[in-house]
C-alpha positions in Angstrom: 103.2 123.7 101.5 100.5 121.9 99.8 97.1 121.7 101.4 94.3 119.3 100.7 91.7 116.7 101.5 91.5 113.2 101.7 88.0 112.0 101.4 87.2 109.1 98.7 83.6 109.1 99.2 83.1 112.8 98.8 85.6 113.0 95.9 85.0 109.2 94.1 81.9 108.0 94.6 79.2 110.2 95.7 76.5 112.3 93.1 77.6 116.0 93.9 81.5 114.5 93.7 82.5 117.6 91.4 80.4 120.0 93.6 82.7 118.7 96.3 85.7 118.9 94.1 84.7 122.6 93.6 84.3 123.8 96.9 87.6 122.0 97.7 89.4 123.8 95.4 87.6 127.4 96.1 88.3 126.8 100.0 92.2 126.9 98.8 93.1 123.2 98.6 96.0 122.2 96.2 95.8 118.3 96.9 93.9 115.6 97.1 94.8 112.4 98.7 93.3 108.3 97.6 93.2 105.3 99.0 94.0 103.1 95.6 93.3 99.5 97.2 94.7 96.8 95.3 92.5 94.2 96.0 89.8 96.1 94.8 91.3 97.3 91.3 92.6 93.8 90.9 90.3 91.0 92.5 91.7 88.9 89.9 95.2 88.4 88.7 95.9 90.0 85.7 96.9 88.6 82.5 99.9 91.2 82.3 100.0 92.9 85.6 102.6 95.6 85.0 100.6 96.9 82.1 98.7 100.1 82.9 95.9 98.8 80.6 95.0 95.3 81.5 91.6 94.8 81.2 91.1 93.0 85.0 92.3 96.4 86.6 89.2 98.7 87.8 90.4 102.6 87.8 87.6 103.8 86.3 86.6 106.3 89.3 90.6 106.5 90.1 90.8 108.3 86.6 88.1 110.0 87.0 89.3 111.8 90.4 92.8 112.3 88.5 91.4 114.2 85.7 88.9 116.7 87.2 91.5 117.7 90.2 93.5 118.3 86.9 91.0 120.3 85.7 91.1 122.4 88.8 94.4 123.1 89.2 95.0 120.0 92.3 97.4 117.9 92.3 96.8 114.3 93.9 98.5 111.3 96.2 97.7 108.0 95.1 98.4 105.9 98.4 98.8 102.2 96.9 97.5 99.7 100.3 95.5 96.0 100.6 96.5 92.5 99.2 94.2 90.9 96.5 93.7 87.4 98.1 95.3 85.7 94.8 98.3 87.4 96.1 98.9 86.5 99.7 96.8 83.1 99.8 93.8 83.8 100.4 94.3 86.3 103.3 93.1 89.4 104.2 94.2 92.9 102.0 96.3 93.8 105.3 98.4 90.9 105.0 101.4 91.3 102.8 102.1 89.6 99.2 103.3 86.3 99.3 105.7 87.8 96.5 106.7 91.3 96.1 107.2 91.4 93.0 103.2 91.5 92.5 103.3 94.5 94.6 106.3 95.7 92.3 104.3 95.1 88.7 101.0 96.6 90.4 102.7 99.9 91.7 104.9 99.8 87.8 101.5 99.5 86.0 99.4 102.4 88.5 102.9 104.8 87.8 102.7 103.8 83.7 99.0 104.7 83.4 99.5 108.0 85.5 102.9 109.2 84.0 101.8 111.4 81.5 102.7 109.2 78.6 99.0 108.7 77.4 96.6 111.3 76.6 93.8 111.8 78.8 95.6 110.3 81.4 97.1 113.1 83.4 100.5 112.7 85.3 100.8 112.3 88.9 103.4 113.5 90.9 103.0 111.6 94.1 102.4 108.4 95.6 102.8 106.7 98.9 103.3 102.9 100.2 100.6 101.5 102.3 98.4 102.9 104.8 99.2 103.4 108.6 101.2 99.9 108.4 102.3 100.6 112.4 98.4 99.4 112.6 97.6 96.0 112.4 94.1 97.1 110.3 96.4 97.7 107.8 99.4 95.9 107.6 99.4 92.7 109.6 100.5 90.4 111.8 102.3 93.4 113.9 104.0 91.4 116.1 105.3 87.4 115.8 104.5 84.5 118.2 107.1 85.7 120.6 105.5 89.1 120.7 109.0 91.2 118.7 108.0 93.5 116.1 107.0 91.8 112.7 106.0 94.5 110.7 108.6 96.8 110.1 110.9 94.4 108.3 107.6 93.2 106.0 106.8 97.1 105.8 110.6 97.5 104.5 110.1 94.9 101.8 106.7 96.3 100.7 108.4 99.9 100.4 111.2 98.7 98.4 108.8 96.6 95.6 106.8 99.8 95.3 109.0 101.9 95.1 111.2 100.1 92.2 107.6 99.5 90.5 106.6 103.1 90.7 110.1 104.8 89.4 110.4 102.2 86.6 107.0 103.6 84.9 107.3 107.4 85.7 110.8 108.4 86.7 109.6 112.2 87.6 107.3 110.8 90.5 107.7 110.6 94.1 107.3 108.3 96.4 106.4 108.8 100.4 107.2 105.7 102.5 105.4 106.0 106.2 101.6 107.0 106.2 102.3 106.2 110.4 99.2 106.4 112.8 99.8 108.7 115.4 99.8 106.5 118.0 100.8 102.8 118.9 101.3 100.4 122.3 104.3 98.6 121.1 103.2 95.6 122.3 100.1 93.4 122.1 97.6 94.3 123.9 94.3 92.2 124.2 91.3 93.8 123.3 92.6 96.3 120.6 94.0 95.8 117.5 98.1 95.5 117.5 99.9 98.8 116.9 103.1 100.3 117.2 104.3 103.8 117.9 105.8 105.9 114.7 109.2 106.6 116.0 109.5 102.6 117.4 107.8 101.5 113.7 110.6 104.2 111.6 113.2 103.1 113.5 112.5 99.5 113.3 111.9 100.3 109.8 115.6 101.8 108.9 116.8 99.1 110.8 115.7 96.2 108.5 116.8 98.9 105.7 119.2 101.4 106.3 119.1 102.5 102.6 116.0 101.7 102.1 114.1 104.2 99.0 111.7 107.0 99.2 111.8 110.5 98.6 110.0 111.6 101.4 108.2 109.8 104.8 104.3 110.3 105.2 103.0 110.4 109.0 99.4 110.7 110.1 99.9 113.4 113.0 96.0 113.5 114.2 95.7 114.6 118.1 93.8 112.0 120.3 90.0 113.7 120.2 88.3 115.9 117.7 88.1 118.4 120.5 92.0 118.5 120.2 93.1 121.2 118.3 95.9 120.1 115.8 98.9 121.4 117.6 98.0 120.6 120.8 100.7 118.4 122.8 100.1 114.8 122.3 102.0 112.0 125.2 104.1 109.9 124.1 104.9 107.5 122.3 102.5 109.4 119.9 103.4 111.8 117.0 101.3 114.5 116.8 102.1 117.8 114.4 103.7 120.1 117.0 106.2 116.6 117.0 107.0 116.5 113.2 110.3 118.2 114.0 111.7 115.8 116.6 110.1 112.6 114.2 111.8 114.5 111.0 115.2 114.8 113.3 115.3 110.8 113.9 114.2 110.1 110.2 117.5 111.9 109.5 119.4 109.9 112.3 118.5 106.3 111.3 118.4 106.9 107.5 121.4 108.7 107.0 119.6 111.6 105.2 117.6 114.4 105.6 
């Protein structure tokens, strides 16, 4: 079982980010986890945007991370979320590509420049689709006009681009589909952001895809407070880690796979 952090600003961006990288790895940690946000490395559209090496993508501090958790012994998770505007009109990064296929030539050229092809640019193993997109901070709208789920089937789509991009620039890789919050309403509710619950969001998800690809499915299984401890019992419809079993065992059911 791998064990790890994920915490850009301690590991990307800050001074003592190697000091940090350090103590990660002396506490026992085995993985890091980043947030590569699309609209940030690309704010522009690139000239040749499945190429790993175009010159509008910023991954300066994205290499960077990759290389010294190489250096001590970590693997990483690149978790590929947010829209550039060029590529969902104008929009914010939690609203979807107009065209998938954008998505599909971003996640190829991220998987090309990490695939161990080039030297001094280290493979990566894994990579996910999307952050939390049963939250409407991240993938949005949740719900349509009528109020019936939205997102799953746009979540499907998204899933399916990545995934082709990703396999078709580093075969070896593997991809997570999921990254669930914990917790959602299922309905909109006025005041909050919209949000569904993971098992509602999965299932909605393998509905709109039965077959859809991924090697594995990511869930966020935080307990409600910080005064929680990590196992504890969480109502539902949330997911918490003492109900990964019950959320792997209806994974199985509505995919058709373990």
């Amino acid at each position: 079982m791998y064990v790890g952090f994920f915490d850009d600003a301690a590991f990307r961006w800050q001074p003592d980010r190697h000091a940090n990288l350090d103590l990660a790895r002396a506490e026992g940690a085995r993985i890091v986890r980043a947030l590569v946000v699309w609209a940030r490395v690309a704010p522009v559209r690139p000239r040749r945007p499945a190429s790993p090496f175009d010159p509008a993508y910023r991954l300066d501090d994205v290499d960077e991370l990759v290389r010294n958790a190489q250096q001590r012994g970590m693997q990483v998770l690149l978790t590929i979320w947010g829209t550039p505007a060029w590529a969902n009109g104008g929009n914010a990064p939690s609203v979807a590509p107009t065209s998938a296929s954008d998505l599909r030539d971003f996640a190829h050229a991220l998987a090309a420049r990490f695939s161990g092809r080039y030297a001094s640019f280290p493979f990566v193993r894994f990579f996910s689709v999307w952050n939390e997109p049963n939250s409407g901070l991240f993938l949005s709208p949740q719900f349509d006009e009528r109020g019936r789920p939205a997102a799953p089937r746009t979540y499907a789509a998204l899933v399916t681009a990545a995934y082709a991009g990703i396999k078709s620039a580093s075969p070896r890789a593997l991809v997570a589909a999921g990254e669930t919050a914990p917790r959602g309403d299922d309905r909109h509710v006025s005041g909050i952001h919209d949000r569904e619950s993971p098992l509602a969001f999965a299932r909605l998800v393998a509905a709109a895809d039965p077959r859809l690809p991924f090697d594995a499915w990511a869930h966020h299984p935080y307990p409600r407070t910080d005064l929680q401890p990590p196992g504890a019992a969480q109502p539902r419809p949330d997911v918490g880690l003492a109900d990964l079993g019950e959320l792997s065992s209806a994974l199985a059911r509505w995919f058709h796979r373990t």
